[in-house]
C-alpha positions in Angstrom: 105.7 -21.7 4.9 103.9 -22.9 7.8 99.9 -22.0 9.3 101.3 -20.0 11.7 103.8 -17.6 9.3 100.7 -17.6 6.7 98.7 -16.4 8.9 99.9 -13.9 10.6 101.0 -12.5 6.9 97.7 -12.7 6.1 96.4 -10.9 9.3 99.0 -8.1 9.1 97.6 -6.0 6.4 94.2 -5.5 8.7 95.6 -5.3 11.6 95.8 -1.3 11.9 99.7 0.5 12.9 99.7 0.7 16.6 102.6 3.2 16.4 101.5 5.2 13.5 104.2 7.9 14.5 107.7 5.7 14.3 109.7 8.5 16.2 107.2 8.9 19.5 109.1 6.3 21.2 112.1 8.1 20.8 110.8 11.4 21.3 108.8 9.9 24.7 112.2 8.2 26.0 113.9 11.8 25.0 111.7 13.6 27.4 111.5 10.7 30.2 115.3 10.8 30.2 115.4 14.5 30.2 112.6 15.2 33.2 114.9 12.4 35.0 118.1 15.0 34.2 116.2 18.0 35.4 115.0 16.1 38.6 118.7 15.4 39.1 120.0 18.5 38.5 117.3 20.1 41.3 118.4 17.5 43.9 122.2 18.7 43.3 121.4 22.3 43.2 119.7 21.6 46.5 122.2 19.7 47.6 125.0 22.4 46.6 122.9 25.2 48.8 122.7 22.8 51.9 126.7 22.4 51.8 127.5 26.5 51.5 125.0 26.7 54.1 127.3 24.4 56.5 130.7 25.4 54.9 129.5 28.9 56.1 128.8 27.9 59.7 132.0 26.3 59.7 133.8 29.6 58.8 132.2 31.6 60.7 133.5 28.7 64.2 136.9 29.4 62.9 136.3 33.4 62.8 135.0 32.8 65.8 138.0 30.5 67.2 140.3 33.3 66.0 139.1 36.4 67.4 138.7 34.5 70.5 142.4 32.9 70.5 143.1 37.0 69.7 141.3 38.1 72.5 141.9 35.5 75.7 145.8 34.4 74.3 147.5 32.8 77.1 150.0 34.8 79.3 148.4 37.9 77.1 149.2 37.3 73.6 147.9 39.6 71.2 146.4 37.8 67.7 148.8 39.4 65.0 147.3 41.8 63.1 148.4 40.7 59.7 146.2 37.5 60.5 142.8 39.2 61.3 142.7 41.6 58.3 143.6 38.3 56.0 140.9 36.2 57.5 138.0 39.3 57.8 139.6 39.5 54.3 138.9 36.0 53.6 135.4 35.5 55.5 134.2 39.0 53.1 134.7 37.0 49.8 133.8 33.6 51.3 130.8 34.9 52.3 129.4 36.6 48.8 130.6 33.1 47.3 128.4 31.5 49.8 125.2 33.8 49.4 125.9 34.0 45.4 125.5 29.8 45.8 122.3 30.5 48.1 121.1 33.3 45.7 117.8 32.3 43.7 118.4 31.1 40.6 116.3 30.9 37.2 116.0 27.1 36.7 114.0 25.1 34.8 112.2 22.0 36.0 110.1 20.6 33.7 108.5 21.3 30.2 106.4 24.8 30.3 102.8 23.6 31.6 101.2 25.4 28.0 103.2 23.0 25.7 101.9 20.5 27.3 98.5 21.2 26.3 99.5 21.6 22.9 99.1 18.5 21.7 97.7 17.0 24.9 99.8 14.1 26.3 99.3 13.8 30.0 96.1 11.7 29.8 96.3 10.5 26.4 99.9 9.1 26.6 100.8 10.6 23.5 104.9 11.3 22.8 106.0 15.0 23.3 106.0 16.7 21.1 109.7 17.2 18.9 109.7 21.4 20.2 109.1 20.7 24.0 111.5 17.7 24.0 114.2 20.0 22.1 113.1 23.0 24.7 113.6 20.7 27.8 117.4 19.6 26.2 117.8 22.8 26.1 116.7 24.2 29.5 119.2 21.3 30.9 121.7 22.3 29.2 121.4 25.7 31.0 120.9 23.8 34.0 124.1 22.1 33.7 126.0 25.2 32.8 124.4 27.0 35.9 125.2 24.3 38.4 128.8 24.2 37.3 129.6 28.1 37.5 127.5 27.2 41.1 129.7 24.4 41.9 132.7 26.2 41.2 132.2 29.0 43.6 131.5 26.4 46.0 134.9 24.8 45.3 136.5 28.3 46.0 134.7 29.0 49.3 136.2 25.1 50.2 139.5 26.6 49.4 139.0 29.7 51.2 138.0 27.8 54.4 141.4 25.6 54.4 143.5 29.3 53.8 141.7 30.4 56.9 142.1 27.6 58.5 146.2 27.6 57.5 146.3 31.4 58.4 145.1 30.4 62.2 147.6 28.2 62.9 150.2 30.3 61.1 148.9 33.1 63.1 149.2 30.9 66.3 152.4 29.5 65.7 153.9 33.5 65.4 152.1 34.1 68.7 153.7 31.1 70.2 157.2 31.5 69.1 157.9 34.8 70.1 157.4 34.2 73.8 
């Protein structure tokens, strides 16, 4: 064995364990990862609300665009019927989608301020404790499911904006052939 090996054996025993806890690096990358998954999850959610917010202004143009087309048709065309009950139809549910998407939601950002104090770890740099790591896994988890039924309705406003938009020029094309 060499001097260096033998001593550091020979060290080792009084040298005291600087990680006497062998899972708070795991439980302190847990919650890292999981605050990083929950500060990602609040920039989508915000990001979801600023795109109904302009999905909405872009329905309401093409409301707009329709009931003027309806009301200023060239030579006097009148805007069928069938086409402005579908798309007031339309804008309706489009519209609770949107606000449903804008609607406050219950979310969770971060580990309950109280838990943290029990056992202190924001000045000692102590791991997290096992329960606020699991609650915070949790809380993303509802996060997640949240964002999806969120994101969903979003999808279905998209797809409500292209059947208006389809409707208008169906409506435009009627107008248009029967002259």
């Amino acid at each position: 064995m060499s001097e260096s090996q033998t001593s550091n054996s020979q060290l080792s025993p009084n040298v005291p364990d600087s990680n006497p806890d062998p899972d708070a690096a795991s439980r302190k990358l847990a919650f890292d990862t999981v605050m990083a998954q929950m500060t990602a999850q609040d920039r989508t959610l915000t990001n979801l609300r600023n795109r109904a917010t302009g999905l909405f202004s872009i329905a309401s143009f093409v409301i707009a665009l329709s009931s003027t087309l309806g009301l200023v048709g060239a030579g006097g065309d009148k805007f069928p019927l069938w086409a402005a009950i579908t798309l007031l139809a339309i804008f309706f549910v489009q519209g609770l989608l949107i606000m449903a998407v804008l609607w406050p939601v219950y979310f969770h950002f971060g580990p309950d301020p109280i838990q943290m104090l029990d056992p202190p770890i924001s000045h000692t740099g102590e791991a997290p404790s096992e329960a606020m790591v699991g609650d915070l896994i949790h809380w993303s988890g509802e996060n997640v499911h949240k964002l999806h039924v969120r994101s969903l309705m979003y999808a279905v406003s998209v797809l409500l904006l292209l059947t208006e938009v389809a409707i208008l020029v169906a409506a435009i094309i009627a107008v248009r052939s029967f002259q």
